[in-house]
N, C-alpha and C positions, 0 to 999 in steps of 0.2 A: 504494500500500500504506500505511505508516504517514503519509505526509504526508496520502492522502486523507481518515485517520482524526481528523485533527489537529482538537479542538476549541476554540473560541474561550475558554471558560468555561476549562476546563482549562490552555489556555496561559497565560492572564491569573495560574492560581492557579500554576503552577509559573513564572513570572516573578517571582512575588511569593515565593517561598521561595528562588529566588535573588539576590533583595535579600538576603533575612536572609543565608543565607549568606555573602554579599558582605562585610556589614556583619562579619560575625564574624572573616573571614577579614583582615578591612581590620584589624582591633584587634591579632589574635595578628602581622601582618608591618608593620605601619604604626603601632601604636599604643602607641609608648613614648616614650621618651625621645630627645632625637639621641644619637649616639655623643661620648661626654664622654673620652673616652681616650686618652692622648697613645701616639703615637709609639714604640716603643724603637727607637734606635738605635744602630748597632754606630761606633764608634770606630774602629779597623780590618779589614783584608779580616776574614770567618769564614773559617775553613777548620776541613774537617770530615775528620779522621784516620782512616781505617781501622782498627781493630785484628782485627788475624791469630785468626781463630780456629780449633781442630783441626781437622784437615783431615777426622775423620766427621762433628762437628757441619757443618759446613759441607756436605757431601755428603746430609749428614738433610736440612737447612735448606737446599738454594740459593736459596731465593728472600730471605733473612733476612741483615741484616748490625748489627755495630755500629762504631760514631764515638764519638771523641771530638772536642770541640768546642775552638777554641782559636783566639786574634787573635794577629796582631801576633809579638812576640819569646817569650811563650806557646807560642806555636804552636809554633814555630820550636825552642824547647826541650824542649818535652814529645813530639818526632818521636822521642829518645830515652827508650825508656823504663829502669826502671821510672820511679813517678811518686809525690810525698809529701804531696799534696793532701786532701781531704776528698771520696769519691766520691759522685757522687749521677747515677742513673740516670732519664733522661728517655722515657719511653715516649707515645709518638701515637697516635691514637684512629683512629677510621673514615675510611679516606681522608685521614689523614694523615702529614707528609710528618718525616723526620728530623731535617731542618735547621729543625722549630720552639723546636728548644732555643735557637737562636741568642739568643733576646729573654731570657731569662732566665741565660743563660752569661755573655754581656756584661756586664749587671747586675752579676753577680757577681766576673766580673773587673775591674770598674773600683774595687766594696767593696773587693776585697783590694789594688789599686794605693793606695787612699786609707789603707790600715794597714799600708805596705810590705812586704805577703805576710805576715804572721807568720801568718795564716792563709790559707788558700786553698780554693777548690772546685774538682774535676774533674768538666765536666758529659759524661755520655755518653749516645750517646742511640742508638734499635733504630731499623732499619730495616727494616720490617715489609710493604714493596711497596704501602706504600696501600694495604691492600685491605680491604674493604668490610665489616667485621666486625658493624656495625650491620644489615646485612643482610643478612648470611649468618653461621650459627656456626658452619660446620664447620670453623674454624680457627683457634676463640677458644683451646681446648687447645692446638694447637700452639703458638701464638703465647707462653704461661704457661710451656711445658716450656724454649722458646727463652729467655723471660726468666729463667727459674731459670740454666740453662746460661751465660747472658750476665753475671749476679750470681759465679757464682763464676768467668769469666773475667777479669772486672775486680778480685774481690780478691787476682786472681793478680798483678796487675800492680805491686803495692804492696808482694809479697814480699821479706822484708830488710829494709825500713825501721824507721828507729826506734819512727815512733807509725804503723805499717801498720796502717790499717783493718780490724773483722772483722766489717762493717753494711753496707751503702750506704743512702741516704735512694733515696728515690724520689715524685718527678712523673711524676705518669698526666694526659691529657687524655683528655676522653671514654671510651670505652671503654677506652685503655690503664687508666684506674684500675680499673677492672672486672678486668681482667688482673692488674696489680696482686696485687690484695683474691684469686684464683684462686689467688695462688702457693703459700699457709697449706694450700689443698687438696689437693697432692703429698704422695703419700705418702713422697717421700725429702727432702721442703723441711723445714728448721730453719726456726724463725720467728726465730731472730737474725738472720740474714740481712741482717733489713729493721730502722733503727732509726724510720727515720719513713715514711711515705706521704700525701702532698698530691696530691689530684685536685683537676682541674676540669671540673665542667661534666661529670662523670662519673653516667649514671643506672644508679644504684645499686640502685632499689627492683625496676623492672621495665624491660623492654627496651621502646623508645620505639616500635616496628615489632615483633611476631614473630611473624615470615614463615617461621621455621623452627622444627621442635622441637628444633633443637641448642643456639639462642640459650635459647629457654626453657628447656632441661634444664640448661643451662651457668649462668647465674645461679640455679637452683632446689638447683643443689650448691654454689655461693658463700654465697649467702644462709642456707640451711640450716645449712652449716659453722657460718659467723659467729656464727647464733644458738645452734646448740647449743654450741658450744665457746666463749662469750663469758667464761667464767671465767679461763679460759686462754692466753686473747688477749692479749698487752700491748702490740701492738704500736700506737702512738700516732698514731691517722689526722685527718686534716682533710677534711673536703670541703667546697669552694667552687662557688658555680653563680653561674651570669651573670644570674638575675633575669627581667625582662619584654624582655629584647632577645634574648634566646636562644629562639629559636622553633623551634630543632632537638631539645632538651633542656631541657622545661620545670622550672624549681627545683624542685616537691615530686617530683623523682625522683631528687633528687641527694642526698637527707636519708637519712643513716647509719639505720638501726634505732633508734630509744631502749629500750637495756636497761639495769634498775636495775641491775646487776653489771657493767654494763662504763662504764666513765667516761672511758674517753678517746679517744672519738671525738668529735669537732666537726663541727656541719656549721651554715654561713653563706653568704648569698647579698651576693653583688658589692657590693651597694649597701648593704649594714649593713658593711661593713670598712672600721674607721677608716682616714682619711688614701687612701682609695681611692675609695670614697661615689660610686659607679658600676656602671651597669648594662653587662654587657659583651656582645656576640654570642656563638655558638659558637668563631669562631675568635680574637677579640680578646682573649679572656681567656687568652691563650696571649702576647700582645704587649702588652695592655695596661700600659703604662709605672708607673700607679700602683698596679697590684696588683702587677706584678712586685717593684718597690719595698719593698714588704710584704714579700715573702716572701724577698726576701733577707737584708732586717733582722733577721726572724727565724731564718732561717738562722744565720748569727752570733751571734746571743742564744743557742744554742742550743750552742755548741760548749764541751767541756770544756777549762779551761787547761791542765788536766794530761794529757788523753791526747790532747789535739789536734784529737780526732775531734768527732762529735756524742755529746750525756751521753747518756748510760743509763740516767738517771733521768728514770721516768717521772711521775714530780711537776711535775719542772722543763719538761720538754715540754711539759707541758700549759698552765703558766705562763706558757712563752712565749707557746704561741700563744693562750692567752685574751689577751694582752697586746694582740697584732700583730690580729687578726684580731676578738676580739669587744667588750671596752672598753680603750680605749686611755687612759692617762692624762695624756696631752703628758708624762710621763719616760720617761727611757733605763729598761731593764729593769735590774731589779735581783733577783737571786733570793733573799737576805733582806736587803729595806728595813729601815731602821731607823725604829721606829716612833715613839721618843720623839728629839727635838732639840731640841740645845742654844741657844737664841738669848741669844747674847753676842755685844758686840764694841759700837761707838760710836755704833750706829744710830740714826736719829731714831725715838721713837717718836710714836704723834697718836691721840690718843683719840677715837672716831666715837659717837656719841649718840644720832644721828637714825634713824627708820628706813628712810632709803631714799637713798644714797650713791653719787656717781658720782668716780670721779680717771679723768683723761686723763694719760698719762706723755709729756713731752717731752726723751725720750733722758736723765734724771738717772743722774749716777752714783753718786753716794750711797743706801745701802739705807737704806728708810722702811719702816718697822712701823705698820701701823694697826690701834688695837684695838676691839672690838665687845662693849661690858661690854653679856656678859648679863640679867645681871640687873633690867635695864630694858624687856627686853621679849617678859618671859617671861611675864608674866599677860596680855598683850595678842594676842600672836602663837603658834603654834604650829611655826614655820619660816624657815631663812634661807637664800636662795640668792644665788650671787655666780658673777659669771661671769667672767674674765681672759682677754684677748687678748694677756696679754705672753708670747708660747710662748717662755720661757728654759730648757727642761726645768728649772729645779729649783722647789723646792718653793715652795707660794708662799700655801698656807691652811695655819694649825694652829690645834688647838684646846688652849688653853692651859692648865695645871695649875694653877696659882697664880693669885690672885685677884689679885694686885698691881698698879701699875699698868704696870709693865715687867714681860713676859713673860719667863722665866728659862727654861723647859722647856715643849714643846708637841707634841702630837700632829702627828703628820703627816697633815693631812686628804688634801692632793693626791692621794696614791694611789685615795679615794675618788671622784675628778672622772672627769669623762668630758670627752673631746676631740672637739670639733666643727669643722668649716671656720670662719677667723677673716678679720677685714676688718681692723679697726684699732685702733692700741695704747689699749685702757682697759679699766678696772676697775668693775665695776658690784657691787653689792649692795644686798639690802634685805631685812625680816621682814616675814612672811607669816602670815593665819592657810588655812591646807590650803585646810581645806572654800570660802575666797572665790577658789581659784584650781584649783579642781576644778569641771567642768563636764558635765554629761550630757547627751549629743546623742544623742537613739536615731535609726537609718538610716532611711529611707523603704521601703516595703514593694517586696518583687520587682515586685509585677505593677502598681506605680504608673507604670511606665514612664515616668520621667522628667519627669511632667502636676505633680507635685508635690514641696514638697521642705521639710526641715526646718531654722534658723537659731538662732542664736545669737549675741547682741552681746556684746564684750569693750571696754569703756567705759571700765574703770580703769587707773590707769597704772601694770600693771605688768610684770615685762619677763618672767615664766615662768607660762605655765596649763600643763594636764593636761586634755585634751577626751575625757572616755570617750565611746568609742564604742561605743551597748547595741544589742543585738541584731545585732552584725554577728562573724560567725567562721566563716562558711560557704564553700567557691570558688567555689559560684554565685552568692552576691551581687558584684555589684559596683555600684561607685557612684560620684561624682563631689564631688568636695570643692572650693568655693571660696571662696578667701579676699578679700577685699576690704578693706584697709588706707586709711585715711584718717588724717592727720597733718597738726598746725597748729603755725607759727610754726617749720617746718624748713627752711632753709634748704639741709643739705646731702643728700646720698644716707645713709638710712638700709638697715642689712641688717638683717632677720628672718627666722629659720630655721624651717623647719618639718619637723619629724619625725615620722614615723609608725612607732610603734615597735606592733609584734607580740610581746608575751609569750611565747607558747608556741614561737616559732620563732624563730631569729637571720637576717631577714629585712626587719628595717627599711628606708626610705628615706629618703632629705635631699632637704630642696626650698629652694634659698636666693633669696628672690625680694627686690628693690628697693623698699622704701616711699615715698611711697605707691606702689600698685598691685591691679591686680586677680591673682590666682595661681590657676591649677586647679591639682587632685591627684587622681590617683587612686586610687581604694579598693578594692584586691583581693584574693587571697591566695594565696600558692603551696602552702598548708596549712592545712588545715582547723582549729577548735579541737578539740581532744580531748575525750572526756568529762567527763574529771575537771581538768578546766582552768576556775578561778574567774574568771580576770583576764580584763578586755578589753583590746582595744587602744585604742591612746591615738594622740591627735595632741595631741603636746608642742609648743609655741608657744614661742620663743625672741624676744621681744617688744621694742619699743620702748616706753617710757615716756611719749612725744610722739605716739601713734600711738592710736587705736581701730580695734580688729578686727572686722567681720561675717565670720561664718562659715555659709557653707548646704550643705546637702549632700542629694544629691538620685539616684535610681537613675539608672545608667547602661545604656540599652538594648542598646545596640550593645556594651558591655564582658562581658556577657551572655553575651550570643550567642559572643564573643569567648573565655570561659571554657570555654561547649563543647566549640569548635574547639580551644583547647586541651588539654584533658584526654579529651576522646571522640573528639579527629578521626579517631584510628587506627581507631576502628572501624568508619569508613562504609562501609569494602568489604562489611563483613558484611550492614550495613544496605543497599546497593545490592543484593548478593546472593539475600536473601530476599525482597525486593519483584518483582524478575525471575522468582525461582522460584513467589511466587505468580500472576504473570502466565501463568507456562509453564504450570502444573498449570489454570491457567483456560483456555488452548487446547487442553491435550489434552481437558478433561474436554466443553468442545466440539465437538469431531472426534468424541467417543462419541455424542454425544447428537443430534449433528443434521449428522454427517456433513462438517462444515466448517467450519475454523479460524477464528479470528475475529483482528481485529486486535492488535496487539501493543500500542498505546495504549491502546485498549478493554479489553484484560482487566486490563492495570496499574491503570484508573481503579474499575475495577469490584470488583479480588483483591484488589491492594493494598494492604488496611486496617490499623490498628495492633492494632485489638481481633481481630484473626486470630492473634496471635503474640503481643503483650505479658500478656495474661492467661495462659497457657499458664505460662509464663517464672516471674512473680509466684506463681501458685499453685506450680511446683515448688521455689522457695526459701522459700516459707510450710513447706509440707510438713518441705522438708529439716529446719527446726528441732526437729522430733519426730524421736526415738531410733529410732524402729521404720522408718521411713521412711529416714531416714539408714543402718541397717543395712542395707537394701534394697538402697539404693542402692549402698552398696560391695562387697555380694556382685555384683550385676550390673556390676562391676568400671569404672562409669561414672566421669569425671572430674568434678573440681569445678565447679559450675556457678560461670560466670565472673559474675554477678551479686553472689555473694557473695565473690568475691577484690575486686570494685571498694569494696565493701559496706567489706570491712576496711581499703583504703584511702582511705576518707573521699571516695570520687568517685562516689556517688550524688544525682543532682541531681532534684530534683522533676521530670516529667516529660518526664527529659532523654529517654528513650528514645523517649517520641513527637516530637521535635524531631529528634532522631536518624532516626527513619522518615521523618519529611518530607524531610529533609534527601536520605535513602537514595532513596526513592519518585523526588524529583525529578530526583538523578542520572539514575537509569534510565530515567528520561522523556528525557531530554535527551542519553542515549546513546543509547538507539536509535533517538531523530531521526537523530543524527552516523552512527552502522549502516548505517539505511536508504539514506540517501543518499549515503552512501562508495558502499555495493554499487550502488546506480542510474550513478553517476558511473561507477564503473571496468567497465561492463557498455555504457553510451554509449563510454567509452573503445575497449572489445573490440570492437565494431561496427564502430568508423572505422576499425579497424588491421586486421580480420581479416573474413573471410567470414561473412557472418549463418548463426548456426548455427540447429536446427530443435527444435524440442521431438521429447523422443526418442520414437519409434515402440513400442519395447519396453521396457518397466521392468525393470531388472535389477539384484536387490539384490546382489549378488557377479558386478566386471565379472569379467575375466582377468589385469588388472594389479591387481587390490585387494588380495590375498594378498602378491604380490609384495613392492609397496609396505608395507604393513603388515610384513612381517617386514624390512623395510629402517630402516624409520624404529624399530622394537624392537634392532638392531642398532646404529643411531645412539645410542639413549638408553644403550645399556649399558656401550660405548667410547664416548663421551663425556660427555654433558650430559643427564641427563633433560629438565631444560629447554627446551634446544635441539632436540629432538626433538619437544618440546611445539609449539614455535612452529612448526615446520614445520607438524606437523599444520594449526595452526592457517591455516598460508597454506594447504595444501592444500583445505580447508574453505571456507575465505573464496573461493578459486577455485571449487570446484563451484557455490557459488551464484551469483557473479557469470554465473560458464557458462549457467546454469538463469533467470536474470535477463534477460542476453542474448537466448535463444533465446525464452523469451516478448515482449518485447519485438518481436521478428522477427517473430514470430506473427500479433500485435495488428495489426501495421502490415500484412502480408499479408490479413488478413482479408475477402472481400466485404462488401460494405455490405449486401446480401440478406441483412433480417433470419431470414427463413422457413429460406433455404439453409442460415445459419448453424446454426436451432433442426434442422433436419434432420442435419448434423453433428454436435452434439453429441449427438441420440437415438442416432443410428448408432454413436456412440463409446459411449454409454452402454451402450447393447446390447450390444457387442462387451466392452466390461469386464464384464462381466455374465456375458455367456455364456463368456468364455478363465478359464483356471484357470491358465496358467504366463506367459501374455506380457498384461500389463497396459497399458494405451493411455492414455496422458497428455493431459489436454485443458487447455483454457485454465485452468479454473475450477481443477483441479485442483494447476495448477503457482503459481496464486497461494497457495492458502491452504498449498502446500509452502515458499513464499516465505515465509508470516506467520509457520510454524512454523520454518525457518531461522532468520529473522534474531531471533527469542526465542534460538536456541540460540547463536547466534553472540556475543551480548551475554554469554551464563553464561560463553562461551568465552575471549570478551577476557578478561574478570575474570581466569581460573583463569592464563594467560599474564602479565598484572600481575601478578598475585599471586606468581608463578617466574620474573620476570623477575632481581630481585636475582642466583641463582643463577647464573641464566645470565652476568650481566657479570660477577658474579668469576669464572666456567670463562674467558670470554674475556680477561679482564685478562691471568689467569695461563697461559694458554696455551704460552706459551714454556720453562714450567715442566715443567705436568701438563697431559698429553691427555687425561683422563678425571678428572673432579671426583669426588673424595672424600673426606669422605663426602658423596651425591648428595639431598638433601632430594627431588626430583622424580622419581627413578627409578621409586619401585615406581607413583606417579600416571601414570608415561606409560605405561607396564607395559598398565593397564585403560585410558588412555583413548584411547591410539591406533589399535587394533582399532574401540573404540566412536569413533568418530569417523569413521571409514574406513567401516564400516554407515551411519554416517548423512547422510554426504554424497553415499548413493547411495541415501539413502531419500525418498520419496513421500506423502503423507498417503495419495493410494490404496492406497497395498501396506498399511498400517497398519488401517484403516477397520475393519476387521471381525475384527481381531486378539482375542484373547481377553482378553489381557494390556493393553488398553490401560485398559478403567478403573480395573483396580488402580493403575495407569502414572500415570492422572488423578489419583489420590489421594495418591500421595505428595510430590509438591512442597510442600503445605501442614504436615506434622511434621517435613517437612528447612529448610522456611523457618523455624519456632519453633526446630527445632538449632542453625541457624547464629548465632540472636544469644543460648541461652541457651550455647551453647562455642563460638563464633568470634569474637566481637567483642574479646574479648582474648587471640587465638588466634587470629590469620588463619591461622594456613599451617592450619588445621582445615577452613577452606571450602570450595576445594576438594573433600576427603573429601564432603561435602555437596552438592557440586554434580554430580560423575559420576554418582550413583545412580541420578535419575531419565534421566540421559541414557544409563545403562546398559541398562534398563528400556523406554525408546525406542528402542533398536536391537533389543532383543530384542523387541520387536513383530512383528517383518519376518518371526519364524520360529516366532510361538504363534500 
């Protein structure tokens, strides 16, 4: 069957689309950075407290608990409550576990051992049974109601105290920040509640999978909230993502909304957070040592003196954490710096003349003032940049009021510095004119594929450029930067920094490489440029003066491909989907026309096309743009085409959807290789174990167990799992064919060699199907091309079972719970499709043949295959909906 179909031509070209693939897939799990992240660890045992909760919430919720967290003589103390700490709530994401507060509780305990308590945190954290909420939502509400619930159990615990809390902070990981951000949506939730909320690695914008309409309707009421009520909102969010090593939750899903009325959400990825400058996983950035670090410091920056808690001022929130998280200026926070200072007292001071100045400090203890009269090099230059590595947090540039030659009074420039990873104790300065230390590198074109590349030499000696980079602001470009450093007359190890900072997103990265040396970089983006965005990105050069730079930069092929898979891979099922269904709708329309099914290779290579469905697509979101059309459309109460939701978030890539098809196309090639020859395999298997069965005598579309079964497995889906009612089906199916696979197979091998005999057989059979009207007589040819038309349906099949798998391992997870999942995302699909399933694993391409109903049957796989990618590609649980029709359509052949 389909191996005989297999062409050489054809394998060669789906060989070669699973390199591309390879290559994309190699970039998004292989192609970053190593893991830069230290360690946290705990000091003493953890131990994670129960707290008592009402015995109805507890009886609502059994599968739900909360902890507090605590080490050591901590621990041991706070077993009595109440408790006079600063609470902060730690909530865990998809499959994950309670005890990840550990990494950041510790942290926090050891801050407050080093300032002997006068302040402290109380970390608590929900225990939410792992369960799988990234892929299934029917639980993301309860999960919100339990955390409201949990919010005012803990500030019951603090009742009587002098400075008792009336906030909690709260850290979300992945999805817990989604929960989070949910709570504002109760209609009995205060937003006091919450004084601050920090996610990580939380997608925020859309759900990363949705496999369900729960997931979709559940952030389509967060999101909505947020934006209509952003006036309103005070509540002071951060969100952090992990950058290019998180390949579960890519960065532009973790970026808060930007609306001009609300200012105080943050959102920054791992590797732009000073004194962190690190790409993190999905689950690292939950343990990562130097962002936990961060966030506790700010933590503490953040606490009022007077009422002990966290401020209430939302100014100063945002203060801190622009401080912590987006530029950092090597000082302690200060919430009002004093701007003007006094420089008095015995200091040396030394007059600097030259334009271009280096001191090394060898541990002096006496303060040295060095000054830099303007006035000399202000008709020459346009700029002074100076860079110190003595991290003393204090101040350590001003700009000075008086002309004199002893400074009396001076600006405090430091707050203006930005902080960088430092190597060793000196002081560098020199004047600049701009434009000789500004350079424009425009990118190499996409489809240069890497054959070419553009350069830039940096020849003068000086220690900061500014490398715009034009034409690059897209996610589909990507590209490859390297630097090549040459230095003469160095003796020791010099460091050069190189940062690639992004304008419109807090997204940057640091690359600290060893002079000389050769250094790659890569060029990507987790966000698109905006429209109304002027600035490019820069790669900032933190330079040696002893050194010349070449810089080239050239397209990156495979980073490419790389951005696809990341931003589109969710939606290959769909793209798998529709290529199948045009193969399917190419065998029915087959079996009308000439009486016999054709290969399942064969009609993929021949239906398969992109200009069969992407024009359809393109034209219906042309149209939408016109009023009249658009009115149309929402009387016929249709959903948004998902072209234009990708559209508004910057993830339409030239021709990604024919990459997408190929990508789809070849899956399908390559599964129902895997189809054919499972079913072959477990049909050899049934032979050895069991009596060769016979091709059946009588066709009979309704056995006497079909009913039966069929209202068993409707009774399965209703008390338990639609899902799991699904897959049964789905063994029961996969068994009839192997049965039917078997019995041919038996067939073949009994056959006489007497060609004539044979050709006399099958007239005899032909006649006899011919002349009987109730008992149909199955011959060889017949039960092959029932074969071809199986294993095409078997293939929609698996999909639809992928697709309701999620569901099914959470009914299983929680089973000790609930015996019956709900709410049931797969119910009302098993409803329609296990009847139709059960018709067609007892149907015949003969019994069909001359159905009336089959060429309309032919024709519609080709407007369900355009459905599935203009609303399912970002929408799978819609597919399905798409894929039962024409297999509804096919059973009902058996009786028009």
């Amino acid at each position: 069957m389909f191996l005989h179909s297999v062409n050489l031509w054809n394998l060669a070209f789906y060989a070669l689309i699973v390199f591309m693939a390879t290559l994309g897939l190699w970039d998004v799990f292989f192609g970053f950075e190593e893991n830069k992240c230290s360690m946290s660890y705990m000091f003493e045992y953890p131990e994670y407290q129960k707290i008592e909760l009402p015995k109805k919430l507890a009886k609502r919720y059994p599968a739900y608990e909360l902890y507090l967290y605590g080490e050591g003589s901590y621990a041991e103390e706070h077993k009595i409550l109440p408790l006079t700490g600063i609470p902060v709530l730690f909530l865990p994401g998809n499959a994950g576990s309670y005890k990840q507060v550990r990494s950041v509780g510790s942290i926090a305990l050891r801050k407050a051992e080093d300032i002997d308590f006068k302040y402290h945190f109380d970390f608590f954290s929900v225990n939410f049974n792992e369960e799988l909420v990234a892929l299934y939502g029917g639980s993301l509400q309860k999960q919100t109601k339990f955390v409201h619930e949990c919010i005012k159990t803990i500030l019951k615990l603090y009742k009587g105290q002098e400075f008792a809390p009336k906030s909690v902070a709260i850290i979300g990981h992945s999805m817990g920040g989604l929960v989070a951000r949910a709570l504002l949506t109760l209609k009995n939730f205060k937003q006091d509640l919450i004084n601050l909320l920090i996610t990580q690695a939380t997608p925020h914008v859309a759900p990363v999978l949705p496999l369900d309409r729960f997931i979709t309707d559940f952030y389509m009421t967060v999101n909505n909230y947020w934006i209509l009520n952003a006036r309103h909102i005070n509540l002071t969010t951060l969100s952090v993502a992990g950058g290019f090593r998180d390949y579960q939750v890519r960065s532009g899903l973790t970026f808060l909304p930007k609306l001009s009325h609300h200012t105080s959400a943050l959102s920054v990825v791992s590797s732009a957070v000073p004194k962190t400058w690190v790409s993190t996983d999905h689950l690292s950035i939950v343990w990562c040592k130097q962002l936990q670090l961060t966030t506790i410091r700010a933590f503490f920056d953040l606490i009022d003196a007077d009422t002990k808690q966290i401020t209430q001022n939302p100014k100063k929130k945002l203060s801190v954490l622009n401080h912590h998280f987006i530029r950092h200026p090597a000082k302690h926070f200060e919430e009002n710096p004093a701007i003007i200072s006094d420089l008095t007292g015995t200091s040396m001071w030394v007059p600097v003349k030259v334009s271009k100045w280096t001191y090394v400090a060898y541990n002096e203890s006496d303060k040295i003032y060095f000054t830099f009269p303007l006035a000399n090099h202000r008709k020459i230059y346009t700029h002074v940049y100076c860079q110190s590595t003595m991290l003393d947090t204090n101040s350590w540039i001003f700009g000075c009021i008086n002309s004199t030659s002893m400074c009396r009074q001076g600006i405090d420039l430091s707050w203006k510095a930005e902080l960088l990873p430092t190597i060793k104790f000196v002081v560098d300065c020199e004047f600049f004119k701009k434009e000789m230390r500004t350079i424009q590198l425009p990118v190499t074109h996409l489809f240069s594929f890497g054959l070419s590349s553009r350069k830039v030499l940096l020849n003068t000696s000086g220690l900061f450029y500014n490398i715009e980079l034009l034409n690059f602001g897209q996610i589909y470009q990507a590209f490859t930067i390297n630097v090549v450093s040459k230095c003469s007359g160095v003796k020791e190890e010099i460091t050069s920094i190189y940062k690639l900072h992004i304008p419109w997103s807090y997204e940057d990265s640091l690359t600290i490489a060893q002079v000389p040396s050769s250094t790659e970089i890569s060029l990507k983006l987790h966000i698109a440029q905006p429209d109304n965005e002027s600035q490019v990105a820069l790669l900032k050069m933190y330079t040696s003066s002893d050194c010349e730079y070449e810089v080239t930069v050239k397209t990156s092929f495979s980073q490419i491909l790389g951005q696809v898979v990341r931003f589109h891979g969710g939606a290959l099922p769909a793209y798998v989907t529709s290529s199948i269904l045009l193969a399917y709708g190419g065998q029915l329309y087959s079996l009308f026309s000439t009486g016999h099914c054709l290969e399942y290779a064969t009609m993929l290579d021949k239906q398969a096309k992109p200009y069969k469905v992407d024009p359809f697509v393109l034209m219906i979101k042309f149209l939408l743009g016109y009023k009249w059309f658009k009115e149309l459309w929402d009387v016929l109460l249709l959903p948004e085409l998902d072209a234009i939701i990708l559209t508004s978030q910057s993830m339409c890539f030239p021709l990604v959807s024919l990459i997408l098809f190929l990508f789809g196309t070849c899956t399908a090639y390559w599964g129902g290789l895997l189809s054919s020859t499972s079913v072959r395999l477990l049909s050899s298997l049934w032979l050895a174990l069991k009596r060769p069965p016979e091709l059946p005598k009588d066709i009979k579309m309704i056995s006497l167990d079909l009913p039966f079964l069929t209202i068993v497995l409707i009774i399965v889906s209703w008390t338990t799992c639609g899902a799991f009612a699904i897959l049964l089906t789905y063994l029961y199916y996969v068994f009839k064919i192997v049965h039917l696979q078997a019995s041919l197979a038996t067939f073949k091998n009994s056959q006489t060699v007497n060609l004539k005999h044979s050709r006399r057989n099958e007239k005899k059979s032909n006649h006899h199907k011919d002349s009987t009207v109730h008992y149909l007589h199955l011959s060889a040819n017949d039960a092959e091309d029932s074969l071809r038309m199986h294993n095409t349906v078997i293939n929609l099949l698996t999909w639809i079972v992928l697709l309701s798998m999620p569901s099914l391992i959470y009914w299983l997870k929680n089973l000790r719970y609930y015996f019956k999942l709900s709410p049931d995302p797969c119910k009302p699909l098993a409803f329609i499709l296990i009847p139709t399933m059960a018709i067609l694993g007892n149907t015949h391409t003969v019994s069909i043949k001359s159905s009336k109903l089959l060429k309309t049957t032919s024709q519609f796989p080709l407007p369900l295959a355009v459905g599935v990618i203009a609303f399912g590609s970002a929408h799978l649980y819609r597919v399905p909906c798409f894929v039962f029709i024409p297999l509804l359509l096919h059973a009902l052949c058996n009786f028009m």
